[in-house]
N, C-alpha and C positions, 0 to 999 in steps of 0.2 A: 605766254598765258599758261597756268596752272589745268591739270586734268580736276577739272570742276566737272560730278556730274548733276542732275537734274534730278532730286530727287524721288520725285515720282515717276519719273521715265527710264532715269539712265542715260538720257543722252546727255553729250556735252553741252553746257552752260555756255554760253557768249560772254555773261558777265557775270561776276560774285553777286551775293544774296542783298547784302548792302546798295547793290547799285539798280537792282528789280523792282518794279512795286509793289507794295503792298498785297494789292489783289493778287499775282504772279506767286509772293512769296506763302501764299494763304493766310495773312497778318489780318485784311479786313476784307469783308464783302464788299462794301463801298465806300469807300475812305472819302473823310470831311460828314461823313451823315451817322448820328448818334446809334451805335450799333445796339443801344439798350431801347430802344422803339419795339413795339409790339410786331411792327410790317416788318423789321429787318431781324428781329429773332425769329420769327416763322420762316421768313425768307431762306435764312441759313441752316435752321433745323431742315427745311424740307431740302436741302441740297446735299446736306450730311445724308440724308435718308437714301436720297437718289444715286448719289454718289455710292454707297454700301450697297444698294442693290449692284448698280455694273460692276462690283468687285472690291470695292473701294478704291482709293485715292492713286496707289501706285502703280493701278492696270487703265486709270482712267486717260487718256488723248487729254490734250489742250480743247482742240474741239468739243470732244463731248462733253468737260467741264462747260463751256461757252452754252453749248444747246441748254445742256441739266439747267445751268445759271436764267436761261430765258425761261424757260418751263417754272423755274419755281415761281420768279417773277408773275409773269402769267398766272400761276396758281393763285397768289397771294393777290392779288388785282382779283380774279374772279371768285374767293372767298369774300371780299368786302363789297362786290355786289352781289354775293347772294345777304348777305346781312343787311344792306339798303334796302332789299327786297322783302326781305323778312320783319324790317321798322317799320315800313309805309306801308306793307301789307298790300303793296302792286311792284310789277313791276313797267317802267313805261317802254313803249318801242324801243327810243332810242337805248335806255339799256339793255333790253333784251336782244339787241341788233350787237351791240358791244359783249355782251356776254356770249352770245352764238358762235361770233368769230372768236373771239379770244378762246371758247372751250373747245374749236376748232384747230386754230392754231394748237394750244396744246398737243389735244391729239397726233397733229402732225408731228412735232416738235419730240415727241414721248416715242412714237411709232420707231423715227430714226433711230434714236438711241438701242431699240430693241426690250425696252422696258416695257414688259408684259407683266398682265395679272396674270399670279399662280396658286393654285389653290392648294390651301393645306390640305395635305395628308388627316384625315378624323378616323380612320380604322382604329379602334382599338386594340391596345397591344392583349393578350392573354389573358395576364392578371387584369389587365380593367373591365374583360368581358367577364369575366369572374367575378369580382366581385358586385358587377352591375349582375350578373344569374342571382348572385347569392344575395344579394338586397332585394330582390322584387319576390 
């Protein structure tokens, strides 16, 4: 066997790229399912996102790919019931039982990864105090 490494990790490959799949190789999110859908372009936008937050792709674990990949899912499932919610203008138990747990789940699911909200820095630098003295 050839030194194949992995390259998001570095570690040694078991098999060539050819012989992986798709999802392994990052070829598709979920192969056989139309990647031009509305629920699978959000799906993978928000994983790019997640994914860039923990460093991006070549500091990221198998695993934590796995979590991220359930979280967005998760995400994209509890954006289309708040928009259920927002066309019928109620929302019933049962989906509000479904959306409790699933914005629960997330939570959990986000918490492990270590994916925290961070707030931006709004001090302004010198020149912008400056110029905001010299406007007013």
């Amino acid at each position: 066997m050839t030194d194949r490494k992995h390259p998001a990790s570095g570690v040694k490959q078991a098999y060539p790229n050819n012989a992986r799949s798709r999802v392994t190789n990052g070829k598709d999110l979920l192969p056989g399912v139309d990647g031009r859908t509305a629920w699978v372009k959000r799906a993978r936008d928000l994983l790019s996102i997640h994914i860039a937050d923990l460093g991006g792709e070549d500091v990221c674990s198998e695993a934590e790919k796995g979590i991220i990949r359930r979280a967005c899912v998760i995400t994209v499932q509890l954006e289309q019931l708040e928009k259920k919610f927002a066309i019928t203008n109620e929302a019933k138990p049962a989906d509000l039982d479904l959306y409790f747990r699933g914005a629960n789940t997330l939570r959990r699911l986000l918490d492990v990864t270590g994916l925290q909200r961070r707030s931006r820095d709004m001090t302004p630098t010198i020149d912008e105090y400056i110029r905001r003295e010299a406007a007013e």
